[in-house]
C-alpha positions, -999 to 999 in steps of 0.1 A, spaced: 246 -222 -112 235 -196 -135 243 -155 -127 229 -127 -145 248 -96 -141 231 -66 -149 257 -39 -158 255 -1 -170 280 6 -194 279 45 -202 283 51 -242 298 15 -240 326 33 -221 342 1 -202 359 17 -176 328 37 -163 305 4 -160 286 -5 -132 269 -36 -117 231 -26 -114 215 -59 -102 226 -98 -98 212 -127 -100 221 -164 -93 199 -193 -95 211 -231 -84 191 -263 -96 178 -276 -70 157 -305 -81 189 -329 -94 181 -314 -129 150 -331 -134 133 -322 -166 110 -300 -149 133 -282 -121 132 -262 -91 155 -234 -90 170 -213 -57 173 -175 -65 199 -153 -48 193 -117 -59 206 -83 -55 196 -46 -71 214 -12 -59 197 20 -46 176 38 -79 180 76 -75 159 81 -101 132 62 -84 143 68 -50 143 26 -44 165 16 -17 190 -15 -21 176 -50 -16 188 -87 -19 164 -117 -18 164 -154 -18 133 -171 -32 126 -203 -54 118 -202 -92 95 -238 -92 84 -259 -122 108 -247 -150 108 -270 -181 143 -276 -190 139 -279 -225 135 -243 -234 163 -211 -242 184 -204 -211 166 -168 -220 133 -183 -208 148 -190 -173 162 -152 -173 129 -143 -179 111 -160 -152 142 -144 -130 142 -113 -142 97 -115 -133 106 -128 -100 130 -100 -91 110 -70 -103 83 -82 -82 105 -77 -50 97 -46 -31 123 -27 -26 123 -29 17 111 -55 36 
């Protein structure tokens, strides 16, 4: 399993951090070369953008495994900021 926390930290001021967002993707394809992935994600109200709290579960498909972990992120972090906010 992979997680991406998404944290604030304010003036890199440890104690005052926060979790913004999180996400955690499974293989799900018996790490083929070219994998499927389950997605489990979460993101807290926005104030600033009035968004309310969601959490989703979807399916990242077709990811080549021979690329940067960051490419995966990527395609996760593209997949959760297409997620309305309510549903």
């Amino acid at each position: 399993m992979l997680r991406i926390i998404v944290e604030l930290v304010p003036g890199g001021y440890e104690p005052a951090k926060r979790e913004l967002a999180r996400a955690e993707l499974g293989n799900i394809s018996d790490l083929a070369e070219v994998s499927d992935y389950q997605i489990r994600a979460n993101e807290g109200p926005n104030p600033l953008t009035t968004a309310s709290a969601w959490q989703r579960t979807g399916r990242i498909e077709n990811y080549p495994r021979n690329q940067s972990v960051w490419e995966l992120v990527e395609r996760a972090a593209a997949w959760c900021s297409n997620q309305p906010a309510s549903a």
